[in-house]
N, C-alpha and C positions, 0 to 999 in steps of 0.2 A: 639489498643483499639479504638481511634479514630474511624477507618474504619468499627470497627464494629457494632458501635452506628451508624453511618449514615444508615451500610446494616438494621439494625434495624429498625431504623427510616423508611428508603423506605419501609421495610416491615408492616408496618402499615400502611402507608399511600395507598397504595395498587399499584400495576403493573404498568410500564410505568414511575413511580418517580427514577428522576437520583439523588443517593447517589453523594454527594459532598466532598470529602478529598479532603486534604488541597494542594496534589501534581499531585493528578489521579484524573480520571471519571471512575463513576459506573453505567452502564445505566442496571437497572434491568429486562428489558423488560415486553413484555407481553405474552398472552398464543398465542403457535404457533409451529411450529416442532422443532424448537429449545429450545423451553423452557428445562430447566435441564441442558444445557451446557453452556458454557465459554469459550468465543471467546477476545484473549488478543490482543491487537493492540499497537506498538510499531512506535512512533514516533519519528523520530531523523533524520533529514536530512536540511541541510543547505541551499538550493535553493529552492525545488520546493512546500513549505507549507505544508507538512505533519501533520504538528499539528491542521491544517485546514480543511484538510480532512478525517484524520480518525475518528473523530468526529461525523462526519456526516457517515461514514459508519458504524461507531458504534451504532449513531441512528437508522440507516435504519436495522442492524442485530435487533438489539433489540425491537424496536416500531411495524417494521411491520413482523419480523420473530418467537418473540422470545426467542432471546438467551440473555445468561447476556453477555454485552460488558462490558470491562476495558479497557480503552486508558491510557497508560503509556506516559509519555514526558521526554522531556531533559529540565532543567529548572534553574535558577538562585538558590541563599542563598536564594533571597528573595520570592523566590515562584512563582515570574515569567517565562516563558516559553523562552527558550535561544536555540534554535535549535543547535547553533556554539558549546553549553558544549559538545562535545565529548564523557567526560565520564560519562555525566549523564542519569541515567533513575530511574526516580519516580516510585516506589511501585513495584520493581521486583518478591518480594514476588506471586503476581496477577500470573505469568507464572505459580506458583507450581501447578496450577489447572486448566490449560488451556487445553480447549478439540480441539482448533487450536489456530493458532498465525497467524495473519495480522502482517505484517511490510514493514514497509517505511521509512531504516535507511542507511546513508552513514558514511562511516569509521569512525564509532566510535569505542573508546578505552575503554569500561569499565572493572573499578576495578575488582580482582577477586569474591569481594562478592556480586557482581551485574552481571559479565557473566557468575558464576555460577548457579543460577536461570534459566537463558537459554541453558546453556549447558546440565543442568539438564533436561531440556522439551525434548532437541535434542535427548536426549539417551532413554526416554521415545517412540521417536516413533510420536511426538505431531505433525499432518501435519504444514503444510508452505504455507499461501500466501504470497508471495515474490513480491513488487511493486517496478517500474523504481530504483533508486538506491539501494536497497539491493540487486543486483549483489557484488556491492561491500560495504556489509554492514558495517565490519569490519576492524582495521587495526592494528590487532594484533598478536603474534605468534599461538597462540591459537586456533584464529579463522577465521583467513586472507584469509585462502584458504574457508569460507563457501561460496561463489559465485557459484565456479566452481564446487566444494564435493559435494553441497548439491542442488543448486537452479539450475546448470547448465552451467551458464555464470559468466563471470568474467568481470570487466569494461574493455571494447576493447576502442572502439571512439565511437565519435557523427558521426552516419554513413549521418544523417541527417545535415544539417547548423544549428546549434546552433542558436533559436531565431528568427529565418527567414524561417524554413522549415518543416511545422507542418505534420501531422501522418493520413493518411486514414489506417484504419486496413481493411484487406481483408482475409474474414474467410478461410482456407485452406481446398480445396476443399474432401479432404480423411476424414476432422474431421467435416463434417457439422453435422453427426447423433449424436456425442458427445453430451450429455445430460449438459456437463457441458456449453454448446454452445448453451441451450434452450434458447429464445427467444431474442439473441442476434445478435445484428444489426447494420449496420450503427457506427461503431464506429471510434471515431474524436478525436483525443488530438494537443492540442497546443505543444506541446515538440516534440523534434525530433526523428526520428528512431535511437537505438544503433547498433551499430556492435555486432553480435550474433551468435555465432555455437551453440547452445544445444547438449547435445551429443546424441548417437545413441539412448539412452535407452528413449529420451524422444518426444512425442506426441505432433506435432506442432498442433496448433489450430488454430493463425491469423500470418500471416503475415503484416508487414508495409510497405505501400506506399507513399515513400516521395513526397509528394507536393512541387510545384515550391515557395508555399508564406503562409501562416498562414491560409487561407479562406478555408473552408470546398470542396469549388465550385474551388480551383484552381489545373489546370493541374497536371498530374506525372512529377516528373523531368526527365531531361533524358541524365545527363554525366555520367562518369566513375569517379569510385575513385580503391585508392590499399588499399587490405585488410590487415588489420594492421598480420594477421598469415604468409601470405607467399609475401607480396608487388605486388603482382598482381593484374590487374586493371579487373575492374567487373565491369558492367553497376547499378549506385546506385538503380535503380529496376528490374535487371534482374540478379538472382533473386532475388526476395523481401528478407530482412532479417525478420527472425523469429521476432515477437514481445510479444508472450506469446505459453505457453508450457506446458505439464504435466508431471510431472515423479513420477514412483512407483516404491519404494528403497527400500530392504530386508535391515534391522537392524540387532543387535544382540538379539536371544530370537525369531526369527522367524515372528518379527512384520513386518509390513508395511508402511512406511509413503510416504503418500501422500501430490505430492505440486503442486502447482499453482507456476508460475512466470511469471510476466507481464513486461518488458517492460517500458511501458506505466505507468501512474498512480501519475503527478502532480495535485496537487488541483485543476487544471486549467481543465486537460484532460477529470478529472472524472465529468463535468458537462456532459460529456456523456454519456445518457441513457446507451448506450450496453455495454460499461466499466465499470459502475456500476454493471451492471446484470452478469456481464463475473465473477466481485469479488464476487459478493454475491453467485452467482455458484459453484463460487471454494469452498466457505468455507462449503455447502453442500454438492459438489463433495469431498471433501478432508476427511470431517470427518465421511462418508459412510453413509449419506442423502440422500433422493431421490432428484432427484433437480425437482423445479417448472419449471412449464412448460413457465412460464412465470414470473418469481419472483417479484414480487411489491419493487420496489428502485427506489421511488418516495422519494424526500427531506420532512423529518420528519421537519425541522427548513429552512430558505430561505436560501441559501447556495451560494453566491457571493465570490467566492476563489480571495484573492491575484492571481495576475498573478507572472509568477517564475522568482527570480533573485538570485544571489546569495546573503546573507546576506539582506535580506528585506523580513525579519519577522517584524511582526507588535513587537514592545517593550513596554512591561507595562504589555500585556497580560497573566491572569491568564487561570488553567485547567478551573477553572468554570463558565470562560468568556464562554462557548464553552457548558453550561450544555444546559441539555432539556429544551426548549423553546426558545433560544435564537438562534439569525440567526450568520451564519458567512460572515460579510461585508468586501469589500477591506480595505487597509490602507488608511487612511487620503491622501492628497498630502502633500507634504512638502510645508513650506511655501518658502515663492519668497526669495529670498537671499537682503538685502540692497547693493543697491548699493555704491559702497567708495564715 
């Protein structure tokens, strides 16, 4: 009831007003190719601020495309935002009408009245953008194997150095005419390349080039590591591992679903223009949109991401710290320790 006095309330106040509940965001957007559809975004992951950035993606779908965005979260009793809850996610409900789903979740557990809503979408056919840890979204029996079933990869390793060896993407020379590769460029993320085979069925797009240091401007690296499938050593850029991909999956009923998986996609990574554009892409690409030629994901709100660590989510933070108009800034520092 709640949810739908606020949709109400946005609706009067007219387009571009974020409905506010007390566990989600409702970003209503404004008139644009997406308007009529709903686009669910699903945050839950323990390192790299998801709760940070889909927010801001959800702005960007909505303010400058729109669609109606809903970001879902993992969050405390008290309304606070807990990345670490595993099994939490706010307003599942939101998926039973979602025309794609954004996610950005690492092995969470949820109850069966909460992974039903999503299992529910899956069997609908609802496309998939799939960002850096929901390879391995889940870690349940249920739904354990969606990585490799559904997105394509499963967590292998940090093919890159963890923390030390940031991501040149290098668009893959057979997919530059991809349409979902319009006006996409230059893209940089601070996190490092995964270990990745996509299978046959699926459409590389960029490849990742690990850099010697975090700097946009630093060198390829150039050792050898053994690939976690057969222990065989491979030059860590030759070849590059996949870092995002497309597959189109026959269902049951003769449907189609269409998905994006990136890779890439810390709060950190996505201050990059062409990873911005790559996701806004997809979710046009995926739901049979024409995609722009050049799609505007430019920051609706000032967008300062947390850099990623494990366990250093900002704590206090509400959903609608995160509504329209409000920027998203790093955490505080901690204060200096007393000395004994």
């Amino acid at each position: 009831m709640k949810t739908i006095v606020a949709l109400a309330i946005a609706f009067i106040l007219g387009p571009g007003i974020t409905a506010r509940a007390a566990d989600h965001l409702v970003f209503e957007g404004k008139n644009g190719p997406g308007k009529g559809l709903h686009v669910v975004l699903l945050a839950g992951d323990e390192e790299y601020r998801s709760e940070e950035a889909l927010p801001m993606l959800a702005k960007i779908l909505s303010e400058r495309h729109g669609f109606r965005a809903t970001v879902c979260f993992s969050l405390n009793d008290d309304g606070t935002i807990n990345p670490d809850n595993q099994a939490g996610l706010s307003h599942p409900k939101a998926l039973d009408s979602a025309d794609a789903i954004v996610m950005s979740l690492r092995f969470r557990r949820y109850p069966d009245d909460v992974r039903k809503h999503f299992t529910d979408a899956l069997a609908r056919g609802v496309p998939i953008v799939g960002l850096r840890t929901s390879t391995h979204a889940f870690k349940d029996k249920e739904l354990g194997n969606f990585g490799k079933d559904v997105l394509g990869e499963k967590w292998l390793s940090h093919w890159g150095r963890h923390k030390s060896e940031a991501t040149k993407g290098i668009i893959e020379a057979s997919a530059k005419a991809e349409a979902i590769l319009n006006g996409v460029s230059d893209i940089f993320g601070t996190s490092d390349v995964y270990e990745a085979y996509p299978p046959a069925d699926a459409k590389i797009l960029v490849r990742g080039q690990v850099l010697k240091g975090m700097k946009h401007t630093d060198e390829p690296a150039d050792y050898k590591k053994k690939r976690s499938t057969d222990k065989q050593e491979q030059g860590v850029n030759d070849p590059m591992m996949p870092i995002a991909w497309t597959r189109e999956m026959k269902i049951d009923g003769g449907k189609t679903r269409r998905i994006l998986c990136t890779t890439m996609g810390a709060a950190s990574d996505l201050t990059s223009e062409g990873l911005r554009r790559l996701v806004v892409n997809g979710v046009f690409w995926s739901i049979g949109l024409e995609v722009p030629k050049k799609a505007d994901v430019s920051f609706v709100d000032p967008f300062e991401p947390t850099f990623y660590t494990a366990g250093g989510y900002n704590h206090g933070i509400k959903p609608e710290d995160f509504a329209l108009g409000k920027a998203t800034t790093p955490a505080p520092p901690a204060p200096p320790k007393k000395k004994k």
